[in-house]
N, C-alpha and C positions, 0 to 999 in steps of 0.2 A: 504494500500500500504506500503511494506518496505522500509524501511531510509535506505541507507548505511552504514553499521557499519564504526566507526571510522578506522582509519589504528592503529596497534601495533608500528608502528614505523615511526612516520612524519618525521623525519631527514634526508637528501640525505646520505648515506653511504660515508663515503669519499674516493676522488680516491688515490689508492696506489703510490709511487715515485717510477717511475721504474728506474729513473737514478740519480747517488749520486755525492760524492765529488770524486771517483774514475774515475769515464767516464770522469767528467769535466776538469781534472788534464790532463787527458789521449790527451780531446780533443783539450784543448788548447797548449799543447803540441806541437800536430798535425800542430795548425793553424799558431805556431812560426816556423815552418819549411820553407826553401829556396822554396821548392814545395810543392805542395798538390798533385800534379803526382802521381798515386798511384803505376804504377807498376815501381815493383823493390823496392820501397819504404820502409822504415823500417815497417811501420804497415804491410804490405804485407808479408815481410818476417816472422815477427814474428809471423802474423797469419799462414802462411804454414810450420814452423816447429813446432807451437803448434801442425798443424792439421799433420803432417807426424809421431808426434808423439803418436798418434792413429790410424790413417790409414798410411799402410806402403805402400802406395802407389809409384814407382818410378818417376813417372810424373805428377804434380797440378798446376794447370794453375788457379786463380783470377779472375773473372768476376763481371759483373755488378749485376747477377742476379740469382737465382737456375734457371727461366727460360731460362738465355741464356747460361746456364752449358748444360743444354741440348740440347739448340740451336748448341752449340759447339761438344757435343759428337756426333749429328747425322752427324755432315758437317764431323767432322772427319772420320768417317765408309765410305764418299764417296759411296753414296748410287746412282743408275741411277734414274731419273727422272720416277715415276710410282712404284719406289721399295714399297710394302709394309711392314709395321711393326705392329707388333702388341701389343697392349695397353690395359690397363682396360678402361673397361667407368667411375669409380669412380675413380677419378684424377682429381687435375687442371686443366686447359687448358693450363698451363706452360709446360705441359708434351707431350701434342698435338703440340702446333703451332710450333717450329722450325723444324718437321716434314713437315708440308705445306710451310716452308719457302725456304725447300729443294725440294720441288717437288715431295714428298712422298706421300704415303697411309696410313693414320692410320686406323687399321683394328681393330675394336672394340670387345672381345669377353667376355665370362660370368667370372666372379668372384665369386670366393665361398662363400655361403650365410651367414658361419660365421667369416670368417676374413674382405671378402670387397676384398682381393686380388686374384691377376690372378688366375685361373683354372685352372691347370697343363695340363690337359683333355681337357678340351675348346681351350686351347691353342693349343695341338696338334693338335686338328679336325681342325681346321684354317688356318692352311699351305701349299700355293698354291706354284706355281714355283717360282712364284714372292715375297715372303716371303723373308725377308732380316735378322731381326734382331726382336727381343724380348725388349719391355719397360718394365720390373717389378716396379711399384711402391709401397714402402712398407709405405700402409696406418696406419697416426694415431700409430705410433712406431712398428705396428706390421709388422714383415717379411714376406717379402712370400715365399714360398717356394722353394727355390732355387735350393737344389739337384735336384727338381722334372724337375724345370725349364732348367736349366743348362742342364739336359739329353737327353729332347726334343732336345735344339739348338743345343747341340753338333752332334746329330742324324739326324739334317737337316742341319749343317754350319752354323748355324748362330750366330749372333752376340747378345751380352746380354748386356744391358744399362740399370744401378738400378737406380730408380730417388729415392733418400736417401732423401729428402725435408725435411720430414717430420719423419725420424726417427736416430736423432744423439742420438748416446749411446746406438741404439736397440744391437742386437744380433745374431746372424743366428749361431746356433748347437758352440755357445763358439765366433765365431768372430765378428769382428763388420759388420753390413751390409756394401755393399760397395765392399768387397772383392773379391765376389764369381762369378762377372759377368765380362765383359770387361771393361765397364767405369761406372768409380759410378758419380755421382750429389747431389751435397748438396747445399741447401739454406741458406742465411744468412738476412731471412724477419724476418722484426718486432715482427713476429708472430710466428717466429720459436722457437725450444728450445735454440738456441745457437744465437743472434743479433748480427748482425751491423748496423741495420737500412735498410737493404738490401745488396745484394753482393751474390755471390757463390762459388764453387769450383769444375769443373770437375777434373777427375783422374782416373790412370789405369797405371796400371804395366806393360803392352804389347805396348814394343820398336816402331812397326811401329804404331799401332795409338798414342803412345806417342808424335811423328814426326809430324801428321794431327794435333794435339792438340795444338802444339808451332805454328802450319801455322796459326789456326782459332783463336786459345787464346788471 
């Protein structure tokens, strides 16, 4: 019968510091303030000019959440109760539920087998009368395909909402994701590339859902 061979390496590997004397500075900072109130707040503000300083977005609204970024961009589309949308099935469920929370449809359709993202093609075949609005989620920093997408919604009316979560700093044909649809979504989870410990940021350059965004924001 074989022994076990010993392990190469008995030591637990140790865990990295992922917060310094710079966040601590930052946070205590924070804690010496009149309020912890965040909106309108200076951390607030400086993070939405940092971030207007990469997305030139005319309207960015602060949230608790990348999921309630989305929660916020669908209330803002004012969709009827049964509106359908259509989603990847490869996505968080951050990207789904403020859909259900509105009385919506998420309508699930194929993803292309090497990005992971929407179908441009699956997506058209999908579009009943009841179609509203397009989710693209650009998995894992990669884009999806947006001119593709974008052509579709314009050639049915509809509405195009990027859930960016997971891809700050991508790219789409030179810009930043975000840009090319009517409201972008960005997360600010533990586990993104860019932290707060959590928080989001909906956004969109288009006046009248700008207006929905300060009602829901």
């Amino acid at each position: 019968m074989n022994t076990p061979a010993s392990p190469i390496v008995d030591e637990p590997l140790p865990r990295p510091r992922r917060w310094g004397a710079a966040e601590l500075a930052r946070l205590t900072a924070m804690v010496e303030q009149e309020s912890l109130f965040y909106w309108k707040g200076p951390q607030s503000t400086a993070l939405l000019d940092a971030f207007r300083g990469h997305y030139p977005l005319r309207h960015a609204f602060p949230c608790s959440s990348g999921t309630a970024a989305l929660h916020v961009a669908v209330a803002a589309l004012r969709l009827e109760p049964g509106a359908e949308v259509i989603v990847p099935p490869i996505t968080d469920m951050g990207s789904v539920i403020g859909l259900l929370y509105q009385q919506a449809v998420p309508v699930f359709v194929d993803v292309h087998p090497r990005t992971y993202n929407l179908d441009p093609g699956a997506v058209a075949r999908a579009i009943t009368p009841r179609t509203r609005a397009i989710m693209a989620v650009h998995i894992a920093g990669n884009p999806c395909d947006m001119a593709a997408l974008m052509a579709v919604a314009r050639a049915h009316q509809l509405s195009v909402i990027e859930d960016c979560a997971q891809a700050w700093g991508a790219r789409y044909r030179g810009e930043p994701v975000g840009l090319q649809g009517d409201l972008a979504c960005y997360s600010f989870n533990d586990f993104k590339h860019v932290s707060c410990g959590d928080g989001g940021i909906v956004a969109t350059s288009d006046e009248r859902l700008g207006a929905g965004l300060s009602k829901w924001g």
